[in-house]
C-alpha positions as CSV (number, residue, x, y, z in Angstrom):
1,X,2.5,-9.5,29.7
2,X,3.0,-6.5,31.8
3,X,5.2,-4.2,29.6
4,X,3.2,-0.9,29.9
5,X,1.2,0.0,27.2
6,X,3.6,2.0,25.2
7,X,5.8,-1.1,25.1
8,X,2.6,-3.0,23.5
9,X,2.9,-0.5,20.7
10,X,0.3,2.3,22.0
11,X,0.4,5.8,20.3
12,X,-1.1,8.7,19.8
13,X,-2.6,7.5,17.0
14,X,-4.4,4.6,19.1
15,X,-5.3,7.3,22.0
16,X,-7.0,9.4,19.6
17,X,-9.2,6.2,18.5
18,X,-9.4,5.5,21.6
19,X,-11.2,9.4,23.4
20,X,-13.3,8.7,20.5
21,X,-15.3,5.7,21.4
22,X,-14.4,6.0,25.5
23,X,-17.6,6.7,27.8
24,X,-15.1,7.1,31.1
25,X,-16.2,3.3,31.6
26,X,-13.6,1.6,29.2
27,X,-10.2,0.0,28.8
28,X,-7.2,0.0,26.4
29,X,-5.8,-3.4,25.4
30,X,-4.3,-5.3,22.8
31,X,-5.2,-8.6,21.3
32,X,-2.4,-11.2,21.6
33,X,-3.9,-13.9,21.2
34,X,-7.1,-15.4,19.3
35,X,-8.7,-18.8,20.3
36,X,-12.2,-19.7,18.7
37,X,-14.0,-16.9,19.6
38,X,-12.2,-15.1,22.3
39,X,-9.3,-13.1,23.1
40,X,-6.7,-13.3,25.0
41,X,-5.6,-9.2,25.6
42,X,-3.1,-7.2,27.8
43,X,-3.8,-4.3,29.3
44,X,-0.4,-3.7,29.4
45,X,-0.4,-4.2,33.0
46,X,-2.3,-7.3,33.5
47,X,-3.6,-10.4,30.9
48,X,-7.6,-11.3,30.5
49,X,-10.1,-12.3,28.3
50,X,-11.9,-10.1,26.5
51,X,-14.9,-11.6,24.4
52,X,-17.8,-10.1,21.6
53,X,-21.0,-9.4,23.0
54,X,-23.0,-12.4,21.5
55,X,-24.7,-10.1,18.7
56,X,-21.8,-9.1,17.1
57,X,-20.9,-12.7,16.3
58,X,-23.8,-13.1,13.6
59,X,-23.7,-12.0,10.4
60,X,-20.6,-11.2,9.4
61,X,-19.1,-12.2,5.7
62,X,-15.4,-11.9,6.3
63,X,-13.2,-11.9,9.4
64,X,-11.4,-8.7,8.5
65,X,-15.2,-7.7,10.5
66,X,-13.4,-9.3,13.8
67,X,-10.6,-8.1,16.2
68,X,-7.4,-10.5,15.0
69,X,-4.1,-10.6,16.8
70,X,-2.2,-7.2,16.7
71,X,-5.9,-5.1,17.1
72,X,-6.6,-2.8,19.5
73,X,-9.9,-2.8,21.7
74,X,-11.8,-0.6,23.9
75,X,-13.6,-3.3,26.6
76,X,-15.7,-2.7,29.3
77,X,-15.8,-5.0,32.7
78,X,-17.9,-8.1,33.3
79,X,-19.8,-6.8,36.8
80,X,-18.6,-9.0,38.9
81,X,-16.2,-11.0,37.2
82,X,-12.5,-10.4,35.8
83,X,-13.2,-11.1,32.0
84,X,-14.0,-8.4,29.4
85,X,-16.5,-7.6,26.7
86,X,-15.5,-6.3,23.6
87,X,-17.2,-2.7,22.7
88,X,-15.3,-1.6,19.8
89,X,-11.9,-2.4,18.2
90,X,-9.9,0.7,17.3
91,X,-9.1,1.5,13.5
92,X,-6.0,-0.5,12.0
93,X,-3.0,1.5,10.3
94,X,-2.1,-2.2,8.8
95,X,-3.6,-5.4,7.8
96,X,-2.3,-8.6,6.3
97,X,-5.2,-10.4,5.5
98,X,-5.5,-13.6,2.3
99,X,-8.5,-14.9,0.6
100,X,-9.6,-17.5,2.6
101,X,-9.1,-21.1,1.3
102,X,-11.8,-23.3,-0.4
103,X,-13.9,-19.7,-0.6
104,X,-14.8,-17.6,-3.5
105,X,-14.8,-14.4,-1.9
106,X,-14.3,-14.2,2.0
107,X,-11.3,-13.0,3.4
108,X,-8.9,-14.1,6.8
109,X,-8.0,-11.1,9.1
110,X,-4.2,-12.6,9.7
111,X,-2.2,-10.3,11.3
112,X,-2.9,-6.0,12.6
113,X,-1.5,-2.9,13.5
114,X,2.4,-4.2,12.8
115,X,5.1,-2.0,11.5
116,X,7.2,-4.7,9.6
117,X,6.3,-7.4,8.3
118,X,8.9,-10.0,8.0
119,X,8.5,-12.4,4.9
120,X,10.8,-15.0,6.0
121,X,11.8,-17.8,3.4
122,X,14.1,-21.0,4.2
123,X,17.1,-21.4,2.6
124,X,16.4,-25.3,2.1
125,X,15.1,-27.5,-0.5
126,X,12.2,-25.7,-0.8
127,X,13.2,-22.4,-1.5
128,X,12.3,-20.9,-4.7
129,X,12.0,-17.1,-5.7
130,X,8.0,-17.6,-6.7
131,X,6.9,-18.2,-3.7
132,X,8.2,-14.9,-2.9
133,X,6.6,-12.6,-5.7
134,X,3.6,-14.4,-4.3
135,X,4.0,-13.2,-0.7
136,X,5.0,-9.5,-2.1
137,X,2.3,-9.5,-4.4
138,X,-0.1,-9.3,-0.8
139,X,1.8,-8.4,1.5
140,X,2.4,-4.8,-0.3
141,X,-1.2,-4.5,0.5
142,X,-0.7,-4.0,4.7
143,X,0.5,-0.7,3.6
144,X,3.9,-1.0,5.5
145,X,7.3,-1.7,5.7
146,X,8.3,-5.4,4.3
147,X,11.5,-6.8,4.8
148,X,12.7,-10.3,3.5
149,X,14.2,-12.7,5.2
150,X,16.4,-15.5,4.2
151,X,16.7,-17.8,6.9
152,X,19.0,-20.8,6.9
153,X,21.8,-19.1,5.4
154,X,24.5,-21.3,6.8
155,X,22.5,-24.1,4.4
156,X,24.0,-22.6,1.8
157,X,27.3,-22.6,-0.1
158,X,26.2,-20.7,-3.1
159,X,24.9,-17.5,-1.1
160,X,26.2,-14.7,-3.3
161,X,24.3,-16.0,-6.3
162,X,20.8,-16.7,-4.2
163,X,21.1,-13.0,-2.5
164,X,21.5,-11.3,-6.1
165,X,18.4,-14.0,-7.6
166,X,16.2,-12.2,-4.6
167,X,16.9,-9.0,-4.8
168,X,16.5,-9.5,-8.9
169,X,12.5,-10.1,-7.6
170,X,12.8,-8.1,-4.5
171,X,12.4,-4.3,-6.1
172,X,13.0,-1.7,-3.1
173,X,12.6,-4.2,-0.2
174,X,15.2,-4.8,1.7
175,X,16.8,-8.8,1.7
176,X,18.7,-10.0,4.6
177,X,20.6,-13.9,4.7
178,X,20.5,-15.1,8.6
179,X,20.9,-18.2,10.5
180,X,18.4,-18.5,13.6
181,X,21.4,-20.6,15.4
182,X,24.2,-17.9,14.9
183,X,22.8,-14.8,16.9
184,X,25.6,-12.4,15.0
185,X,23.5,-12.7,11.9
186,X,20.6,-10.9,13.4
187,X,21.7,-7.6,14.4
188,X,20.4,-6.4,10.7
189,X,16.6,-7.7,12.3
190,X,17.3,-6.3,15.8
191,X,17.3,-2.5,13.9
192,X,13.7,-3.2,12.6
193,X,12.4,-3.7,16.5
194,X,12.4,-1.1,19.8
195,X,10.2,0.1,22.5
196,X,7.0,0.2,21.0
197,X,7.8,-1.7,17.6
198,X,5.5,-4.2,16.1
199,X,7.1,-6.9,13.9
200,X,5.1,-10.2,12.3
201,X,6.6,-12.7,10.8
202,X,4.9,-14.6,8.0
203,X,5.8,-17.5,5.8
204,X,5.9,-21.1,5.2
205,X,5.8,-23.9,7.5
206,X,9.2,-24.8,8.1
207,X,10.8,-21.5,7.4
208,X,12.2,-21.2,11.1
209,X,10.0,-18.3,12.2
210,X,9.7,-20.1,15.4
211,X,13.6,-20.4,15.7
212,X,13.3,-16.9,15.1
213,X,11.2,-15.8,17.9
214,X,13.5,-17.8,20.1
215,X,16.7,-16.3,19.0
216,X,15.4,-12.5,19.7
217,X,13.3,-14.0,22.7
218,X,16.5,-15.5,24.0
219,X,15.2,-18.8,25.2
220,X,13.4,-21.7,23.4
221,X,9.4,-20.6,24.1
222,X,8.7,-21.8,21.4
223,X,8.5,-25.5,20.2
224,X,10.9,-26.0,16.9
225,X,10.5,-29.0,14.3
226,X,13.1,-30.6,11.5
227,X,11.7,-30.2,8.2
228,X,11.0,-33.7,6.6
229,X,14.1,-35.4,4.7
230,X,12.3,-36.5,1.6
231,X,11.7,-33.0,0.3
232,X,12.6,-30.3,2.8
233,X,8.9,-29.6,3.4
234,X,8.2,-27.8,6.4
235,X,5.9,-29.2,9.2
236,X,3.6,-26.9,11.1
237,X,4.8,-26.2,14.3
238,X,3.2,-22.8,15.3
239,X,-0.9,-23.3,15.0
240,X,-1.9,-20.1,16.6
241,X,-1.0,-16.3,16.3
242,X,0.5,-15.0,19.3
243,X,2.5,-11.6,20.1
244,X,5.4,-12.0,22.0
245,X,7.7,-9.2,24.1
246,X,11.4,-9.1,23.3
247,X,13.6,-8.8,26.3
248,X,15.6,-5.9,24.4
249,X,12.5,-3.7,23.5
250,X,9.5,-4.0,21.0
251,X,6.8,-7.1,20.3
252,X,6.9,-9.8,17.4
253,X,4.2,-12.0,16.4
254,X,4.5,-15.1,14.9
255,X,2.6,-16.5,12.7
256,X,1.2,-20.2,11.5
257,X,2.6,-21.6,8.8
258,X,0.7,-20.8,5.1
259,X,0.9,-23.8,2.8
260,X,-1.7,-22.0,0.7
261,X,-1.7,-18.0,0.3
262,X,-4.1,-16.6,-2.3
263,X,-4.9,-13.1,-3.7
264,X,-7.8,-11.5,-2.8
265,X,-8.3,-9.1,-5.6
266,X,-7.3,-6.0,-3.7
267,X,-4.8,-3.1,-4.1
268,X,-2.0,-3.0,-6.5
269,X,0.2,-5.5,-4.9
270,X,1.2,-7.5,-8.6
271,X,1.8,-4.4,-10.1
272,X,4.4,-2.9,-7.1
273,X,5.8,-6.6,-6.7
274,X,6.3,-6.1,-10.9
275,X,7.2,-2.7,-11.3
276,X,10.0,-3.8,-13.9
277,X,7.3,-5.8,-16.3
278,X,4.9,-2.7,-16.6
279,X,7.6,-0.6,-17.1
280,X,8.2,-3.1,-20.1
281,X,5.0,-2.9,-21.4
282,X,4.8,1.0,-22.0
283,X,8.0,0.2,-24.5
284,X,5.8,-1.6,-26.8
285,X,5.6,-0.5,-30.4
286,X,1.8,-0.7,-29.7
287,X,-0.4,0.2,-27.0
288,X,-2.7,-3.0,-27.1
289,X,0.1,-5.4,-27.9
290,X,-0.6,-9.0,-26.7
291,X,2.8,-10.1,-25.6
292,X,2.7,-12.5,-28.0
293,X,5.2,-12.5,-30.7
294,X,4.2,-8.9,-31.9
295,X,6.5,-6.6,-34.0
296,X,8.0,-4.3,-31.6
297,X,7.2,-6.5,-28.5
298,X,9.5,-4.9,-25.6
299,X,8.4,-7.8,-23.2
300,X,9.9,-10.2,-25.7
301,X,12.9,-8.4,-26.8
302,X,13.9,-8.3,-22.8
303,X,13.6,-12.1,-22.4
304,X,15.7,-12.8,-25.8
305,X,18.4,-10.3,-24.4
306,X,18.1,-11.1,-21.0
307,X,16.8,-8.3,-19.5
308,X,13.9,-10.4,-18.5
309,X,13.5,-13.9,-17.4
310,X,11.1,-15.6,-19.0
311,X,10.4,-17.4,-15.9
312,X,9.5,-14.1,-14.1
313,X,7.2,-13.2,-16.8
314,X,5.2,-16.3,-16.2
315,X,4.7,-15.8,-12.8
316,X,3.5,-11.9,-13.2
317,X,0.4,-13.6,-16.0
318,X,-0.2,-15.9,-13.5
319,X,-0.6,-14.0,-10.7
320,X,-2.2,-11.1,-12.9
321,X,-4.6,-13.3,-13.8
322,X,-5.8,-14.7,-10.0
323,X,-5.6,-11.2,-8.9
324,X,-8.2,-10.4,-11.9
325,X,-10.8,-13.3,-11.1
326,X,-10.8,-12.4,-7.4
327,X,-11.7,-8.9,-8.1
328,X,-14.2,-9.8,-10.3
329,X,-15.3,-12.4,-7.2
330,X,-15.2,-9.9,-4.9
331,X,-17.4,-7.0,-6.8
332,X,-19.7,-9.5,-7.6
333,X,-20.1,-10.1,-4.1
334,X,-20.2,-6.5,-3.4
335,X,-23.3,-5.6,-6.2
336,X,-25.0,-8.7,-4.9
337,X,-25.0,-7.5,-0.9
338,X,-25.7,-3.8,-2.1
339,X,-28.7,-5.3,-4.3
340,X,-29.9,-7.5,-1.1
341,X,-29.9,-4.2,0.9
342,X,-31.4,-2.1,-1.7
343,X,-34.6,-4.7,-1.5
344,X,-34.8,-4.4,2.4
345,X,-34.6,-0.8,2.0
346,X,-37.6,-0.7,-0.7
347,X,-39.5,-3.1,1.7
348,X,-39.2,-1.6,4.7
349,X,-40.2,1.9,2.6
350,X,-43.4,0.3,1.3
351,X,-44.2,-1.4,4.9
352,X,-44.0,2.0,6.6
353,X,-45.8,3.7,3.5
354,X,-48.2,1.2,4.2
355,X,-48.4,1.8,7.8
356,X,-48.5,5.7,7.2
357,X,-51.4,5.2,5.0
358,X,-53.4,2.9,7.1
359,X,-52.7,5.7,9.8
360,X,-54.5,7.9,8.5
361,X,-57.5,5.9,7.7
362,X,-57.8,4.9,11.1
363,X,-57.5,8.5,12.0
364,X,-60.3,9.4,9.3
365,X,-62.4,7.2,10.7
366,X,-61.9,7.9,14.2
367,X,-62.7,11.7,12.7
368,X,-66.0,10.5,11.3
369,X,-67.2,8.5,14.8
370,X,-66.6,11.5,16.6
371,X,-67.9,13.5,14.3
372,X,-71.7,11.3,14.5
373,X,-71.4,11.2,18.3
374,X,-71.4,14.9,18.3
């Protein structure tokens, strides 16, 4: 991949990073791609492999501790070799990560350093408007610009009424229809990308993120599947993250498919994604009403009148609610690890008290020989 590295994305913001940590010794390049361990990175100029020094692969709780696709390192040359070690990676101005699955507390570093993030649904049988308030309800977290995107549209006779059932859920982010086969449909994308753009593309298998990358690549790179006939259900076809160059300026990265995304208890990503329900809530007759058949209820007086589906107010409790047991998860975690180091700290204060003291009594003694010998 040798686009330069201002067509990788590089900035000032990155250079700065960069004269921070830089002895004279290292290089510039970004990750784009991860594969157990180590990284495949461009220099802009050339492609290598950059991996971690073998210390800095112990002992760390969550991968948001590790480069991911999208970071930024500093590396420094193998003698003798054309391979790289890693010696610092470059602080992020965005992060999608999730909570990883099967795990109370760790977290997945997905995607880095992007400047849209694409949250691209199918138009198939298995689209349904939940599944996006879930993906805005983390994505809001990255800290940039999200964008969503209904692929598939030529799936769909009835897309008038789907566009306004999005952008009901949608708030402020912008909602375009496209079809990956019918390359008029994605000029509205094309605006989001440019010399030094970062765009990732996140969603479900069998979304056509894939058939995306190819349409703004211009060739089939990427291998596509059909989505299976029983249900819709998309199969996995991407299994790795990888950042690709577009011919016409700008990189996109496309992600795995996520059959399972989960909260991880940070930011305010439920509230943003349901600005219209707290908004609701202030309207109550009283401040610590339940929701619950109340008098002067405002939550229920919008679902009777409309204002409100009742179907969207299920999905905010139920997303309020996993968003409040992984906090709790997480600074439970947090006390325990500060408690753990606090006890290393008081142990390794008493074993160099200790040493101190026994110091000295060596020293006194070796006063009180020299003293006698005198």
């Amino acid at each position: 991949m040798n686009i330069g590295l201002e067509g990788l994305g590089w900035n000032e913001w990155f250079q700065k990073e960069f004269d921070a940590v830089d002895d004279g010794t290292l290089t510039p390049a970004r990750v784009i791609r991860e594969n157990r361990g180590e990284y495949v990175v461009s220099t802009g100029d050339a492609t290598a492999i950059a991996r971690l020094p073998g210390v800095e692969r112990l002992g760390k709780m969550d991968s948001a501790a590790y480069p991911t696709v999208g970071d930024w390192l500093a590396l420094e040359k193998v003698e003798n070799g054309e391979d790289f070690l890693v010696r610092s990676f470059l602080a992020r101005y965005s992060l999608f990560e999730r909570k990883v699955v099967g795990d109370a507390t760790r977290h997945q570093s997905i995607v880095a350093n992007f400047d849209s993030l694409f949250l691209v649904t199918g138009l198939d049988l298995d689209f349904n408007t939940a599944r996006i308030q879930r993906y805005l309800s983390l994505a809001w977290n990255s800290r940039r610009e999200l964008v969503i995107v209904l692929n598939k549209a030529d799936l769909r006779d009835d897309l008038p009424e789907i566009l306004e059932a999005v952008r009901e859920v949608a708030g402020e982010v912008p909602v375009h229809a496209v079809s990956a086969h019918d390359r008029s449909t994605l000029d509205c994308l094309f605006e989001y990308l440019g010399e030094g753009k970062t765009v990732a593309l996140l969603g479900s298998s069998g979304v056509g993120k894939s058939s995306l990358v190819n349409a703004f690549l211009g060739e089939d790179k990427l291998l596509t599947q059909q989505n299976r006939a029983a249900d819709g259900r998309g199969r996995h076809t991407t299994t790795w993250r990888e950042l690709q160059a577009i011919p016409t300026g700008g990189v996109l990265i496309d992600l795995p498919g996520m059959r399972e995304l989960q909260l991880t208890g940070e930011g305010d990503g439920v509230d943003k994604t349901f600005e219209d329900v707290e908004a609701l809530m202030l309207e109550c007759k009283f401040r610590n009403c339940r929701h619950e058949g109340e008098p002067g209820c405002a939550i229920d007086a919008a679902i009777k009148d409309g204002r409100l589906a009742a179907s969207r107010y299920e999905q905010f409790l139920k997303l309020s609610q996993e968003h409040a047991i992984a906090k709790a998860r997480r600074e439970a975690r947090d006390k325990a690890i500060a408690a753990r180091r606090r006890q290393v700290n008081v142990k390794e204060g008493v074993a160099k008290k200790g040493k101190t003291r026994r110091q000295k009594n060596a020293n006194r003694s070796r006063d009180l020989i020299d003293g006698a010998n005198d």
